[in-house]
PLY file of the C-alpha trace (Angstrom):
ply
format ascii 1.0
element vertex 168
property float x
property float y
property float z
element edge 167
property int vertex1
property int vertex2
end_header
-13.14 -125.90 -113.24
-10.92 -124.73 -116.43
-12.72 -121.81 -117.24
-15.20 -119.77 -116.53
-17.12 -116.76 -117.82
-19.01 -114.78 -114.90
-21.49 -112.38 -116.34
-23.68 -109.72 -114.26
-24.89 -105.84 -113.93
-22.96 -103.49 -111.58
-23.09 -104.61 -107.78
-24.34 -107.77 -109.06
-22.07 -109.82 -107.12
-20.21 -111.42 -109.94
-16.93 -110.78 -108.05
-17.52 -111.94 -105.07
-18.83 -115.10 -107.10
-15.53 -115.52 -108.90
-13.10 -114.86 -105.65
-14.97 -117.42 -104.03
-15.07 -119.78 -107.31
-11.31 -119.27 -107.23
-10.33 -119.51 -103.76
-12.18 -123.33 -103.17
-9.08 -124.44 -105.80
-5.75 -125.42 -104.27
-2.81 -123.61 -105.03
-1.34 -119.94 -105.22
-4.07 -117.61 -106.82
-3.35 -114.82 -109.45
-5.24 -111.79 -109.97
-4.89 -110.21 -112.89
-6.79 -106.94 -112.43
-7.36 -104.35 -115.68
-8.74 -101.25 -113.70
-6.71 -97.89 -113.79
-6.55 -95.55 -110.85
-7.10 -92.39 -112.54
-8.99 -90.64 -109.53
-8.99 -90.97 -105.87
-12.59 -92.78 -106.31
-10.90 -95.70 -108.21
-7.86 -95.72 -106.06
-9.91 -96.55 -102.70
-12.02 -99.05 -105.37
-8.95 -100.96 -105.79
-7.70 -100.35 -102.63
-10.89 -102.46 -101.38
-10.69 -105.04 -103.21
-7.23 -105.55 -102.98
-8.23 -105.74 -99.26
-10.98 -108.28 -99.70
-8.37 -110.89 -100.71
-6.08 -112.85 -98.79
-2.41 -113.53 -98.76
-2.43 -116.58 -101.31
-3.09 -113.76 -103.86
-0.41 -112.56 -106.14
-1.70 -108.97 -107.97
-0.77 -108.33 -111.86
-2.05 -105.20 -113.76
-2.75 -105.82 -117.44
-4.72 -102.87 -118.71
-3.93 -103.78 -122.08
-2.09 -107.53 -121.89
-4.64 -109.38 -120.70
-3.70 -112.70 -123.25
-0.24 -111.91 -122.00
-0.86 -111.53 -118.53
-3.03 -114.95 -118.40
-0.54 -117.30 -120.41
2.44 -115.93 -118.03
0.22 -117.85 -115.22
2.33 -121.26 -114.77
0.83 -122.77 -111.63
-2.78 -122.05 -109.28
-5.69 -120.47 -110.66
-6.88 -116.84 -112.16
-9.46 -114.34 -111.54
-9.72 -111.71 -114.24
-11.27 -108.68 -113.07
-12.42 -107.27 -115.59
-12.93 -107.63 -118.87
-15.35 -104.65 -119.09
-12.88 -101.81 -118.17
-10.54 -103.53 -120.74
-12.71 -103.08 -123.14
-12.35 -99.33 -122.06
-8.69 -99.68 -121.99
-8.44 -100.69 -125.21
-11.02 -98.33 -127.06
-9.18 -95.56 -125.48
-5.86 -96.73 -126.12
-7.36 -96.97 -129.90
-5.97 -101.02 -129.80
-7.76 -103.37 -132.09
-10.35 -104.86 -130.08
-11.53 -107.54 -132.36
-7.34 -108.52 -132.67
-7.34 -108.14 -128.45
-10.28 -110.00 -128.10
-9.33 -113.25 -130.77
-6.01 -113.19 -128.42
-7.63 -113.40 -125.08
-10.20 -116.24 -126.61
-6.55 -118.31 -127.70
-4.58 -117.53 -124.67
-8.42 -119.19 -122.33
-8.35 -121.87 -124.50
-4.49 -122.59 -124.19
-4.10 -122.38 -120.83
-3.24 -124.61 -118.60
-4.78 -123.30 -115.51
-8.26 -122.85 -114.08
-9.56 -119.29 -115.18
-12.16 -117.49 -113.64
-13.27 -114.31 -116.20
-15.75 -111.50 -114.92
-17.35 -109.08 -116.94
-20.35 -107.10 -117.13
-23.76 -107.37 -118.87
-24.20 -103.51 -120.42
-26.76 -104.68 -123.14
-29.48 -104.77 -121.33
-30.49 -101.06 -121.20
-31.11 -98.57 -123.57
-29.04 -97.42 -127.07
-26.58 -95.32 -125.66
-27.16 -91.33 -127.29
-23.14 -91.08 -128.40
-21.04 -93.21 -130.32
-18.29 -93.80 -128.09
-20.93 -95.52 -125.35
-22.32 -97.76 -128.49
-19.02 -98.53 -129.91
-17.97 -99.82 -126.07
-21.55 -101.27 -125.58
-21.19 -103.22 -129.14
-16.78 -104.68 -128.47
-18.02 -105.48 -124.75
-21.43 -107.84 -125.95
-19.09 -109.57 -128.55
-16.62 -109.94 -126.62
-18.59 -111.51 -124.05
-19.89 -113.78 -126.85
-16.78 -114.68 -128.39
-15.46 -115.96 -124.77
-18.95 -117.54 -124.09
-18.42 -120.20 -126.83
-14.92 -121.05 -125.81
-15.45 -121.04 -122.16
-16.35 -124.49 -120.10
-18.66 -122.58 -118.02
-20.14 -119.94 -118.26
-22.92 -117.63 -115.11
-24.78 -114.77 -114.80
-24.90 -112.86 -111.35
-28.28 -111.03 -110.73
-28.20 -110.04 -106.95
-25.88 -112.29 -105.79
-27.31 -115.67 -107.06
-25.75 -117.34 -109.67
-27.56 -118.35 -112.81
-25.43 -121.26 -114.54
-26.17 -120.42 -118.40
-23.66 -123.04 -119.95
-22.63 -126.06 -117.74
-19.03 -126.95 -116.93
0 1
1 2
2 3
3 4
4 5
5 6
6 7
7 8
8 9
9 10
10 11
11 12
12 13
13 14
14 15
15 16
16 17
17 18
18 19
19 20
20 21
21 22
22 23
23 24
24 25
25 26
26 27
27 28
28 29
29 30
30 31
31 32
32 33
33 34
34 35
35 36
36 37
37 38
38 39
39 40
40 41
41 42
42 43
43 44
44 45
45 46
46 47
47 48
48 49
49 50
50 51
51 52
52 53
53 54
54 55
55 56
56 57
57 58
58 59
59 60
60 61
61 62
62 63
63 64
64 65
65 66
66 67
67 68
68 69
69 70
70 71
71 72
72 73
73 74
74 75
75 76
76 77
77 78
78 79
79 80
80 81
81 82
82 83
83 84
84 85
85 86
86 87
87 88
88 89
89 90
90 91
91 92
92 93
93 94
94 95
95 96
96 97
97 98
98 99
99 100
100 101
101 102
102 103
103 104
104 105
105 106
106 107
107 108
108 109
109 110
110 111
111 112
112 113
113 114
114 115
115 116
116 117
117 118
118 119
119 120
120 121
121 122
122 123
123 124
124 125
125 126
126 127
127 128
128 129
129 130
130 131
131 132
132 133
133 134
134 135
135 136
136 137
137 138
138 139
139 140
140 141
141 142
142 143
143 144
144 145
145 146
146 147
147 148
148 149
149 150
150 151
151 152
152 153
153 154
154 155
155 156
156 157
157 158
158 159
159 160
160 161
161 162
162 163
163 164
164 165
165 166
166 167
């Protein structure tokens, strides 16, 4: 594996997917996680997770670096978790998400270890009613594109089965 795009819906089990993806390589793993504890609800979230993994994982928190974050990665393999809430990061940091996004698709494509990406599916239901939700809705479907045609491999995650949509 070099890299791979896991897609899914909420409690999909795209994580879970990706940790195990990840943890069948050798080496030291990296986690670069992009969530922000901003309540006590996302706190124990991360708490959990952080939890769920093992010793062989190293944590870095890139709300906003992700391209950085990934090409500082010299040795293992990398979970991303996820690109969704950086999405959100970025839209409310008012970053420029096509710039952010053109970044992360050069920093996959340069580097030099296996990369394991998870984001979620949110096009699938309705037009959101505000234009916040659509503006998020819209940057996180391209973005997901964008990294789908530069990605070896690329899965969606519907209830814990994987659904291989581009072969490695």
């Amino acid at each position: 594996m070099r890299s791979l795009l896991i897609l899914g819906g909420a409690r999909s089990g795209k994580s879970r997917y990706g940790q195990a993806r990840i943890e069948s390589l050798a080496g030291p793993l990296t986690y670069i996680a992009t969530a922000q504890a901003f309540d006590a609800e996302m706190a124990d979230r991360i708490a959990r997770h952080q939890a769920d993994r093992g010793p062989r994982w190293r944590t870095v928190e890139a709300p906003l670096d992700l391209p950085g974050a990934i090409a500082a990665v010299q040795d293992g393999a990398v979970l991303v978790d996820c690109l969704t809430l950086w999405v959100s990061n970025l839209l409310l940091a008012d970053r420029d998400g096509d710039a952010a996004g053109e970044a992360l698709c050069a920093a996959l494509v340069r580097c030099r270890v296996p990369v394991a990406l998870i984001a979620n599916e949110v096009g699938l239901g309705i037009v959101p009613d505000n234009a916040l939700a659509r503006r998020f809705r819209d940057a996180a479907g391209w973005l997901n594109q964008r990294l789908a045609t530069v990605a070896d491999e690329v899965v969606f995650v519907a209830a814990g089965l994987p659904l291989v949509l581009k072969p490695a």
